[in-house]
VEXROLUM-511022 format. One line per field, with one value per residue (C-alpha): chain; x, y, z. Coordinates in steps of 0.5 Angstrom, whole numbers, plus 500, padded with zeros to 3 digits. Each point is the difference from the previous one (the first is absolute). Example, Ala and Ser with C-alpha at 12.3 -4.5 7.8 and 13.67 -1.06 7.14 Angstrom:
<sites>
unit	(A A) .
c1	(525 502) .
c2	(491 507) .
c3	(516 498) .
</sites>
This chain:
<sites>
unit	(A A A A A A A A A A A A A A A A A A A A A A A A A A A A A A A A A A A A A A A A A A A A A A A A A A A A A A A A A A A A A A A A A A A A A A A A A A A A A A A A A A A A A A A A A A A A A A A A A A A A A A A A A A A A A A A A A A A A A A A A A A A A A A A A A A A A A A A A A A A A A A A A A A A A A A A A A A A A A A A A A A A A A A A A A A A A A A A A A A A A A A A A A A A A A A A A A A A A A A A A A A A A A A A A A A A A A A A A A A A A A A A A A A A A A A A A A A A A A A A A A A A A A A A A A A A A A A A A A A A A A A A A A A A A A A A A A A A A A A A A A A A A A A A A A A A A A A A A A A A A A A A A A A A A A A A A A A A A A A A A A A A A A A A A A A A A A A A A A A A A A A A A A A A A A A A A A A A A A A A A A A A A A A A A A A A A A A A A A A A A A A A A A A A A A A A A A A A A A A A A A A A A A A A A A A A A A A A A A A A A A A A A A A A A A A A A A A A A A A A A A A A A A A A A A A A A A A A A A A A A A A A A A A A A A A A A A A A A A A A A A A A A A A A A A A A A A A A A A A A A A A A A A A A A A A A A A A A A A A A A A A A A A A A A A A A A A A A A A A A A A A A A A A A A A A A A A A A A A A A A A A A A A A A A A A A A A A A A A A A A A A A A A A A A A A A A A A A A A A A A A A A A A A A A A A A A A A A A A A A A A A A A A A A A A A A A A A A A A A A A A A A A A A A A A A A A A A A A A A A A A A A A A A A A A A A A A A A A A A A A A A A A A A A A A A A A A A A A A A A A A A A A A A A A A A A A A A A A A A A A A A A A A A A A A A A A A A A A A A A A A A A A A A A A A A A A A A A A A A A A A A A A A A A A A A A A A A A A A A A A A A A A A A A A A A A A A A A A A A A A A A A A A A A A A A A A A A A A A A A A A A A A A A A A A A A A A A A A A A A A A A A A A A A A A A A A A A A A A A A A A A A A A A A A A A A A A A A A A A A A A A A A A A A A A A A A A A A A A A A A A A A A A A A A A A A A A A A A A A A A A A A A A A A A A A A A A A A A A A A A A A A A A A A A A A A A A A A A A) .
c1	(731 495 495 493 497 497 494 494 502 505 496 500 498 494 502 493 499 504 507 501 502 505 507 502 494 501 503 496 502 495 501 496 499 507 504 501 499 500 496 497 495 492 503 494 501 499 506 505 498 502 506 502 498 494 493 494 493 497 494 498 508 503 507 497 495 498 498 493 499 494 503 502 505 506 498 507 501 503 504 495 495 493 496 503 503 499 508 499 496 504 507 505 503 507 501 493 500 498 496 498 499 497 494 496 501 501 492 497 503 498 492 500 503 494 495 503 500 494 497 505 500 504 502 508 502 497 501 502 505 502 507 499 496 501 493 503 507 497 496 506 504 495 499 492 499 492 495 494 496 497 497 492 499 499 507 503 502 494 501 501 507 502 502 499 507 505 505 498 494 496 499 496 500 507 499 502 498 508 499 507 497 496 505 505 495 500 507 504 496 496 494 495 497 498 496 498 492 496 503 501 499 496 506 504 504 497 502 496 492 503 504 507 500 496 502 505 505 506 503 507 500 501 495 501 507 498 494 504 494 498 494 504 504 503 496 508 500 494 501 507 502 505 506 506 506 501 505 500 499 498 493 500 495 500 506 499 504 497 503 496 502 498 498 499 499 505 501 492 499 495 499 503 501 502 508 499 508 498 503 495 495 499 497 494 498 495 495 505 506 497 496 501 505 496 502 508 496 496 496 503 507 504 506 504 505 495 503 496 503 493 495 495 503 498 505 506 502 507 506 504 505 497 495 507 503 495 499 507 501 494 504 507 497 496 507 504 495 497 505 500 495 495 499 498 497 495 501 495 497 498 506 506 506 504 496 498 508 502 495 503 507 498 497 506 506 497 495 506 494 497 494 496 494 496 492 502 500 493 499 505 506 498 501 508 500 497 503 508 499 497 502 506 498 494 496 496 502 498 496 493 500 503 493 497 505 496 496 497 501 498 498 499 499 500 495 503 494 500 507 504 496 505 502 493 499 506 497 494 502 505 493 497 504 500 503 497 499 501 497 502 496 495 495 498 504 499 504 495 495 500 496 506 505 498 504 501 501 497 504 495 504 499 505 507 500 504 507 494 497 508 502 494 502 507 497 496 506 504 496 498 506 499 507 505 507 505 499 500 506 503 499 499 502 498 501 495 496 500 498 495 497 499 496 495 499 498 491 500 501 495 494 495 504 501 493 497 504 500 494 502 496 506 498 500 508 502 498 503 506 500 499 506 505 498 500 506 502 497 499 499 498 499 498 500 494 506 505 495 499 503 504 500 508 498 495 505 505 494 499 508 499 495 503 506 497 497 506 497 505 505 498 493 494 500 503 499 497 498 496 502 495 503 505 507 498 506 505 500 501 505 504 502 492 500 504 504 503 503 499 500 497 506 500 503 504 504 507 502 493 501 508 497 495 504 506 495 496 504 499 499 493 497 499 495 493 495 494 494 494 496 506 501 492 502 505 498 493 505 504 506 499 500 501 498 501 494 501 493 497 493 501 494 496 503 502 497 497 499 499 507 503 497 503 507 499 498 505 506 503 502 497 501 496 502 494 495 494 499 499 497 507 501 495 505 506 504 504 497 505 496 502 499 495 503 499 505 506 505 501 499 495 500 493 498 504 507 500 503 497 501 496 501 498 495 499 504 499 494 504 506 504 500 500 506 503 496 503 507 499 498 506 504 498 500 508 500 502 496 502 496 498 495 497 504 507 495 499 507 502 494 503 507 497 495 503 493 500 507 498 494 502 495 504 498 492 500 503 496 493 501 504 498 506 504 504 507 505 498 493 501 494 495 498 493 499 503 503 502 503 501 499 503 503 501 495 493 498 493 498 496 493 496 493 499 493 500 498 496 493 492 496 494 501 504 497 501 507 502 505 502 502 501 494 503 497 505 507 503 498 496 505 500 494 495 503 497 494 501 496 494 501 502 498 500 503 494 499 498 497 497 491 500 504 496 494 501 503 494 504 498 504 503 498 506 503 505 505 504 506 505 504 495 492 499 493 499 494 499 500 496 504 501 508 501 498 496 504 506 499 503 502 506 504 501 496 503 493 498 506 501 506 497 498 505 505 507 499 507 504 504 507 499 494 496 493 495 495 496 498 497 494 494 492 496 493 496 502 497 506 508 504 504 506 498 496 507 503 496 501 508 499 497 505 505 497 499 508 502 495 503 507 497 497 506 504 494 500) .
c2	(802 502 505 498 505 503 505 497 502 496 494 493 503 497 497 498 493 495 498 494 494 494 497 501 505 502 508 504 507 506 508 505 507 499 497 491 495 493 496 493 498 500 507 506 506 503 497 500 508 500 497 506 505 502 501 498 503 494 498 493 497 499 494 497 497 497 505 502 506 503 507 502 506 496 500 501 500 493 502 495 499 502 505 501 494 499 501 494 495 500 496 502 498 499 507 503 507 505 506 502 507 505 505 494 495 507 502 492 500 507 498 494 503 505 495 497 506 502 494 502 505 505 501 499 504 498 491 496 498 507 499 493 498 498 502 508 498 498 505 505 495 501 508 500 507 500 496 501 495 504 496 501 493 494 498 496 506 498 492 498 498 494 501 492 498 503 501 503 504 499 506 498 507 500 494 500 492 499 493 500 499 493 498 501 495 495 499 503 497 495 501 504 503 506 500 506 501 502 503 507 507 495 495 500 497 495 496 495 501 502 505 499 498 495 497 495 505 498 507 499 508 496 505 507 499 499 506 506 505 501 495 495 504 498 503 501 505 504 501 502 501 497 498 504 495 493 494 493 495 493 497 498 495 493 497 502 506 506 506 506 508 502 507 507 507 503 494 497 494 501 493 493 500 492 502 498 497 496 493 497 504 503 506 496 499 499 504 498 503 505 503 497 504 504 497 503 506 497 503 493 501 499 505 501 495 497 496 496 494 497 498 502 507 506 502 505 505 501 502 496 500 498 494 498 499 497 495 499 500 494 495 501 498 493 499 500 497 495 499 503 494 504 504 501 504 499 503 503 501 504 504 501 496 504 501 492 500 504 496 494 503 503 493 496 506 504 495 494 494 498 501 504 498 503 500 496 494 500 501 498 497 493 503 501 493 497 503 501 492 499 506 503 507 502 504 500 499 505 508 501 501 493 499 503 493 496 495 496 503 496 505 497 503 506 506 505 504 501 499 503 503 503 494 496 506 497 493 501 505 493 495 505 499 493 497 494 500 495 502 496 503 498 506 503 506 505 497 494 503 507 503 501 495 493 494 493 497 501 495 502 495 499 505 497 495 504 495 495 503 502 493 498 504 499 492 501 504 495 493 504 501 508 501 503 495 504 507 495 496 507 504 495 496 492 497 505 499 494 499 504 497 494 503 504 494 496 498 504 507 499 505 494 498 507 502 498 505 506 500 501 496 495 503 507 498 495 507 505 497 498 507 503 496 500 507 504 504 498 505 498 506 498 504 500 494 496 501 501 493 495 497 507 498 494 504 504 495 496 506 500 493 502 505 497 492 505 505 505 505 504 504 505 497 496 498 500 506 502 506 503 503 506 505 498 493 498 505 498 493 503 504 495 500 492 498 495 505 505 505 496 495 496 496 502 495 501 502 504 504 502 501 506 503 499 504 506 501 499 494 494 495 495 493 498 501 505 498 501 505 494 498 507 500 492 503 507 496 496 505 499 505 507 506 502 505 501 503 501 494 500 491 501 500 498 493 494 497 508 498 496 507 505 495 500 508 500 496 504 506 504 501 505 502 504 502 506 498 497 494 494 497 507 499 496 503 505 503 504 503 504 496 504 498 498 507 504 496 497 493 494 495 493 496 494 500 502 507 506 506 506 504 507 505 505 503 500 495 502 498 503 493 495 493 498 506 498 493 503 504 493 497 507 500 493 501 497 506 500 507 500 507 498 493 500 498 494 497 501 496 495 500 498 494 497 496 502 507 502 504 504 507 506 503 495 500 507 497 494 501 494 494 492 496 497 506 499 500 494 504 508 502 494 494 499 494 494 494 501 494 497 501 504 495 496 494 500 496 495 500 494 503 496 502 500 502 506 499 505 495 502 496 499 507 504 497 506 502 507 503 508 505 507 505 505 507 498 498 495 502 506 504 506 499 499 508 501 501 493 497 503 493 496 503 493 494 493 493 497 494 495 501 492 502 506 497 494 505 504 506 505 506 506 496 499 493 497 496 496 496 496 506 505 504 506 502 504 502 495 500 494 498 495 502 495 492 497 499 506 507 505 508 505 503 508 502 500 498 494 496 495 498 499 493 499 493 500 494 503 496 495 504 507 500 505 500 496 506 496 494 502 495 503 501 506 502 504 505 506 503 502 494 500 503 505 503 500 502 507 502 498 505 505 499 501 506 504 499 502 506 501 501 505 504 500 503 505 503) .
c3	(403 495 504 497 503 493 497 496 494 500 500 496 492 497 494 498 499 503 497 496 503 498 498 492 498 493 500 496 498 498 501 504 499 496 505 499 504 501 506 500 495 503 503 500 497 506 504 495 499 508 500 495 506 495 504 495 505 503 505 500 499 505 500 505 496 492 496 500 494 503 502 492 503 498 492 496 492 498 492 495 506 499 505 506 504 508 502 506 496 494 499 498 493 496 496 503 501 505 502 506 500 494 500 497 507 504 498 501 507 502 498 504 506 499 501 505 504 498 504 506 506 499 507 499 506 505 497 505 495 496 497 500 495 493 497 503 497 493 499 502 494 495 501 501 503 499 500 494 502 506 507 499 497 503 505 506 504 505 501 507 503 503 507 502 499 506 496 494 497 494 497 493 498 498 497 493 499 498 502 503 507 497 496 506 505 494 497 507 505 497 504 495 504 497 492 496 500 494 494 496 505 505 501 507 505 505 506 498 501 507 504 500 506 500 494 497 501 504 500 498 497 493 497 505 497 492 500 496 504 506 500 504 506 506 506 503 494 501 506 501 492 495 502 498 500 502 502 498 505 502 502 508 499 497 496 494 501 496 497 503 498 506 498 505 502 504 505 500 495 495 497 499 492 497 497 493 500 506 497 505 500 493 501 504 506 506 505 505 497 496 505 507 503 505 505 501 501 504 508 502 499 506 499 507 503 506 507 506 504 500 495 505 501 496 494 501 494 501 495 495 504 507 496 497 506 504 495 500 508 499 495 504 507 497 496 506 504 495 494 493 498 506 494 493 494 495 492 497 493 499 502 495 498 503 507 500 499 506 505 498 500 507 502 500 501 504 504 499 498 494 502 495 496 495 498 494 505 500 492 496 505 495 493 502 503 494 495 503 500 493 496 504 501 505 495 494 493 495 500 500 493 498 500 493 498 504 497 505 507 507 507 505 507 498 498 496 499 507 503 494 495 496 497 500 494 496 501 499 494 497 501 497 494 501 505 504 507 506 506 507 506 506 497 494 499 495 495 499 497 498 496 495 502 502 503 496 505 508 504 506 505 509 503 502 494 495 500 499 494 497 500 496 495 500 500 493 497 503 497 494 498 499 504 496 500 496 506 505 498 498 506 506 504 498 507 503 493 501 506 501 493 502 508 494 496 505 501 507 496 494 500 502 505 503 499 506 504 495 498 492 496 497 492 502 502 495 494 504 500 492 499 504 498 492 501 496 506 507 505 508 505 507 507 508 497 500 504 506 502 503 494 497 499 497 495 498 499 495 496 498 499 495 497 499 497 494 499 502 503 498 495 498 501 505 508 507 502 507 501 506 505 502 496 503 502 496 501 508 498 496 506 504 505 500 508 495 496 497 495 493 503 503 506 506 501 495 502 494 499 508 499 494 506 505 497 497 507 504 505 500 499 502 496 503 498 503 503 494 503 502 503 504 501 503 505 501 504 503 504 495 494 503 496 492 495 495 494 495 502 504 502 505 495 494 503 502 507 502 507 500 497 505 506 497 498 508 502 499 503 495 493 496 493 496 495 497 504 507 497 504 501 502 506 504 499 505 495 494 494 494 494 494 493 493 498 505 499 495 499 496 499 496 498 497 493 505 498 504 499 503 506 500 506 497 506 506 506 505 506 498 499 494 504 497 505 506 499 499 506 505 497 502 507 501 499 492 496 493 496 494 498 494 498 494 504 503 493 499 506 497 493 504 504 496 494 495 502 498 495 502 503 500 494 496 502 498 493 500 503 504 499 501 504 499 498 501 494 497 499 501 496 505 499 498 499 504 499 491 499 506 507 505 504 495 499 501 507 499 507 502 504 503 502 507 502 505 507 500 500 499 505 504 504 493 495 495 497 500 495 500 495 498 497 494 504 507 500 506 507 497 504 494 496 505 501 493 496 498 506 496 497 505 507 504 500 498 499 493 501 495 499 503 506 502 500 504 505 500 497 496 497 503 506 506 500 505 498 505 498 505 502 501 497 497 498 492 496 495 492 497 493 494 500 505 500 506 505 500 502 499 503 500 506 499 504 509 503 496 503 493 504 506 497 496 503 502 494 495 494 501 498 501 505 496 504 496 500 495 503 506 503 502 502 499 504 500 505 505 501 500 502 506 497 496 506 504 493 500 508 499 494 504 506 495 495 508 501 494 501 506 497 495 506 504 493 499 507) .
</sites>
């Protein structure tokens, strides 16, 4: 394999402008400092010069944004042209000649980076970023060896730094009002945040009228990675230097799965670069990903083996060897006293495919149960349900990029800006460019009504009535004729067309009469649907505010429905797409973590696909399904369920009715947790494996767009075991041999088994960057976009979806309803970032409530509130706001002791049993105190920090 270990310098060139784009662009020939070239018409001189190697002196170009011409150090001599040209602003031409390098061009770039220099400290030996910047390399590239000017009259050199910001600084001294790092917020990040104030000697960079950190930045590290000098630096490089060589690896936050150099000294990561050839990312990132990695380093990180035989006992540190086989000795003695389904294990993803493969491999082999579950049970579990069934794949249609041809774009549940703002700056970079968009949500997100971006259209409905707003859309299309007959008649199945035509047509799904339960306003719905289906390509993202209801299978299914009726899927632009929450959500899936199937999503009961595993693992395998988590809580409480294996996941917190959970969690009589930190899962456990982070192993992970990206080990594993070793030594000391000696032989064993794997090995990972399955030999190269020319499993199903009101229903005694979500600054349960400077943003968890609500209720803002649900109460400051309507309230879960899901209900979907988290009916009060439960959270937190305090004294004496 391709060691990917590489110095600095070796980086991604610079071509200065971006590349033209496009099929059947014309050629156009020129020469360059006498060497001929041909390249795309609308090329700039510039890009075309670096593709012959040839290097014109530059500082406001960069090829990750448009040509700007502000810095005159790339002027060049074009044959027949007067004066001297900008190299990045002007476009090639047939015959144009070329020359970049004479004594003429020599003298006008050393007398512009005089003035330059003649307004810049000259402290280069002591700069955070000597050796790494570009205003030093231009000045080496054109010569300059003494300064003319001198430094006595009006200068920058005493301006103010910056410090606000945690992750970088702000020197405005070393500013050379470039404008990359605007640029950067405008074109890449689509947030504009920064502005270029007064002009000549008196202009500079401003963050607003504010500091960076109380301005609109959202600290994506856009304009810390355009700025050439040293006035936007990581502080990570201040204070620990530059970083000498780096490994490409992938992001372990959300599904979008950016590309990242991680970039070191010796064995300490300096800092987190966006990876330019990132297909996901494109060299873009956010504050999560490009400076929330603290946390593997982190004072919290538990890195010895511990063991007790009661919750209520102090921790034991212990060897591998010894937690091994403790652990090992547990699970025997409730197999030979209870039965292989006594026990049963949960996936995570947030782990690899590959260590989520082995759980569930170890699960069935080695335990002998399907058992096995995985967190994609409470977030996506209905997106493959419902699109298995309509669409035949259980997964999204196209790549992130498919949407710069999108012409009208659907988001409904979901909040890209927060919970995967990577792709929201593409999105936002399509609408900016002329793309209209729907959007379908309880709150008023981001996206509704920026300052640059707005919605045409807010379908603001009542929270779990999103089948009802989905078949009114799909009734305009239907009863206006606006579907399209010929892709239907060509690529679906007429039956199932037909009989779910004549359901959509009927009265009882129009707008008006869906309107008394969505609350949308029937016109509203009746022009967003003219809108999408008259649209060239229609696109659909959807999140957990679909499948986290009651008929979230449903909605996925309706969504299809949609998508199939206007022909668009199965090419660019257009599709099904799910953003999922965490960054291997559907690599779990795809690994076989569902109790009814195996890797490939194949069923069970399959006696071919188990007679494949059989004969490759060794034993045989049960046919029936296991038991899903909430099942395995179920029979746990009821003295049926007794051990578990927990691998990355936190389901104390991260899953619904807490209470429930904690009692289950009690319940059994052997829990092992295998994570970084003592997480609240962690807290009943009696077995405690360190897991390792993204950063200290090798593996795989797969996002939203079904794209395998590889994770490579920059430093080595702080425990001393990747997990995918702690798993394979469990499955040794149980008596089921595993012998793999890297990741790469568990993906072969992967690509043998799964039929859209056959093709993926790490060879060609290194070969190809990342690869979208299916990749088998039908498509070796991947499968960007899904469905071309007809669907995987042959015809396009419709599937009838009823509306079916949720059971959760307001009342007299709950009068209000509660939705949840996510904040851009925290990730999930917080377990990483509140371990990182990002709580700076977000350091407790609130409860937005509508103007009208709080002041029935006596409530003002910041003031703390009780919110009472049917299973629990929990008490939070408030946050009075016109995001939401009157009637819904609305707070996220990353914080342990705000106990979200302690109000949560057992109210789960129909088909897959994902909890319905967004649909929670409740009161809110006043409130003088902390509930009940979270004052008994905070002494079982600190009975459990004391035992493991114990342990670590124990190991120190």
């Amino acid at each position: 394999m391709v060691e990917f270990y590489i110095p600095i310098e070796q980086g991604s060139k610079d071509f200065g402008t971006p590349a033209v784009k496009g099929e059947d662009v014309k050629q156009i020939s020129l020469t360059i400092d006498g060497w001929p070239i041909s390249v795309p018409e609308g090329t700039s001189v510039m890009h075309a010069s670096t593709m012959l190697n040839i290097q014109i002196p530059k500082l406001c170009a960069t090829d990750s944004l448009e040509a700007f011409g502000s810095c005159r150090m790339c002027v060049v001599e074009i044959e027949g042209m007067r004066g001297k040209p900008a190299a990045c602003t002007t476009p090639v031409a047939e015959g144009m000649v070329v020359t970049t390098q004479n004594e003429a061009l020599r003298k006008l770039r050393r007398n512009v980076m005089e003035l330059y220099i003649s307004d810049h400290p000259l402290d280069c030996l002591t700069c955070a970023v000597n050796g790494d910047c570009e205003l030093q390399d231009m000045a080496g590239a054109v010569g300059l060896r003494d300064v003319r000017y001198g430094f006595e009259g009006n200068n920058h050199l005493n301006m103010e730094k910056d410090t606000s910001n945690p992750y970088f600084t702000f020197d405005t001294s070393k500013c050379i009002v470039c404008s990359r790092c605007v640029r950067a917020c405008e074109e890449i990040q689509g947030q504009h945040a920064l502005t270029v104030e007064s002009r000549g000697f008196e202009s500079r960079i401003v963050a607003g009228s504010e500091s960076f950190m109380d301005s609109e930045c959202v600290s994506c590290g856009a304009c810390v990675q355009a700025c050439p000098t040293a006035a936007l630096t990581e502080n990570s490089v201040i204070e620990l230097g530059t970083p000498s060589h780096y490994r490409v690896t992938t992001c372990a936050y959300c599904g979008v799965g950016c590309s990242f150099r991680a970039e070191m000294r010796g064995d300490e990561l300096i800092r987190m670069v966006p990876h330019k050839d990132g297909k996901a990312n494109q060299g873009h990132s956010c504050v999560k990903g490009r400076f929330a990695f603290g946390y593997a380093t982190h004072k919290d990180r538990v890195t010895d083996p511990m063991i007790r035989d009661s919750i209520h006992e102090p921790w034991r540190k212990v060897s591998w060897e010894e937690a091994i086989g403790f652990a090992a000795d547990k699970i025997r003695a409730i197999r030979d006293k209870h039965g292989a389904n006594a026990l049963g294990g949960i996936t995570s993803s947030r782990c690899t495919n590959e260590e989520t493969y082995l759980v569930q491999k170890l699960v069935r082999a080695g335990f002998g149960t399907n058992n096995v579950d995985t967190c994609a049970r409470v977030c996506h579990s209905p997106t493959g349900y419902g699109l298995k069934t309509t669409l035949g794949e259980s997964a999204g249609t196209q790549t992130f990029e498919s949407v710069q041809k999108a012409d009208a774009i659907i988001v409904i549940g979901a909040n890209p800006t927060d919970g995967h703002p990577v792709f929201a700056s593409q999105l936002k970079r399509r609408l900016r460019s002329g793309a209209k968009l729907i959007v379908i949500d309880p709150r008023e997100i981001d996206l509704v009504n920026a300052a640059h971006v707005r919605a045409q259209y807010h379908l603001q409905l009542r929270p779990g009535t999103n089948v009802a707003v989905l078949n009114a859309l799909a009734h305009v299309i239907i009863n206006e004729g606006l579907e399209d007959t010929s892709y239907i008649e060509a690529r679906c199945d007429m039956a199932a067309y037909k009989k779910w035509r004549d359901f959509i047509a009927d009265e009882h799904h129009s707008p008006e009469a869906m309107e008394s339960a969505t609350g949308v306003p029937a016109m509203l719905i009746r022009e967003a649907a003219r809108m999408y289906a008259k649209a060239g390509n229609g696109a659909i993202y959807y999140g957990l505010g679909v499948t986290e209801h009651s008929q979230g299978s449903s909605a996925v299914m309706a969504i299809a429905n949609l998508a199939m009726a206007t022909g668009n899927v199965g090419r660019e632009g257009v599709g099904v797409n799910p953003l999922r929450g965490q960054n291997n959500v559907q690599g779990s899936c795809d690994m076989g973590s569902f109790p009814h199937e195996l890797p490939g999503y194949r069923h069970v009961s399959d006696p071919e696909v188990r007679a494949l595993f059989e004969c490759e693992w060794g034993v045989p395998i049960d046919d029936e399904p296991g038991l899903r988590i909430p099942n395995m809580f179920d029979a746990a409480i009821a003295g049926r369920f007794k051990g578990m294996y927990v691998q990355g996941e936190d389901i104390a917190q991260s899953d619904p009715n807490t209470q429930h959970v904690e009692a289950a969690l009690t319940s059994l009589e052997c829990l092992i947790v295998q994570d970084i930190f003592l997480n609240e899962t962690a807290k009943f456990a009696h077995v405690f494996l360190p897991g390792a982070s993204f950063l200290e192993k090798d593996g795989t992970f797969t996002n939203a767009e079904r794209r395998i990206s590889p994770v490579r080990k920059v430093m080595a594993p702080l425990s001393g075991k990747a997990d995918w070793e702690a798993t394979m030594d469990l499955a040794n000391a149980l008596g089921y041999e595993m012998h793999y000696k890297h990741p790469s032989e568990i993906m072969d064993e992967i690509s043998k088994l799964t039929p859209t794997f056959h093709g993926v090995s790490y060879e060609k990972l290194d070969e190809l960057g990342s690869i979208q399955w299916p990749c088998n030999d039908e498509a070796p190269l991947g499968t960007p976009t899904m469905h071309i020319g007809g669907f995987v499993k042959g015809k396009g199903s419709f599937v009838v979806t009823e509306y079916v009101a949720t059971e959760e229903k307001v009342n007299k005694r709950f009068p209000l309803l509660l939705t949840t979500g996510r904040i851009l600054s925290q990730y999930n349960v917080g377990a990483q970032t509140r371990r990182t400077d990002n709580s700076q943003w977000h350091q407790e968890d609130v409860l937005e409530i509508h103007p009208l609500d709080a002041e029935d209720r006596g409530v003002t803002d910041g003031s703390p509130v009780r919110i009472a649900s049917r299973a629990g109460e929990i008490t939070l400051p408030a946050k009075i706001s016109n995001r939401m309507q009157p009637g819904v309230v609305y707070t996220t879960f990353h914080h342990p002791v705000s106990g979200t899901n302690v109000i949560t209900t057992e109210n789960s979907d129909w088909a897959t049993n994902c909890p319905e988290y967004k649909v929670t009916a409740v009161q809110v009060k006043v409130a003088v105190e902390q509930a009940d439960w979270q004052q008994r959270f905070r002494e079982f937190d600190e009975q459990q920090q004391a035992h493991l305090s114990a342990a670590t004294q124990d190991s120190s004496d």
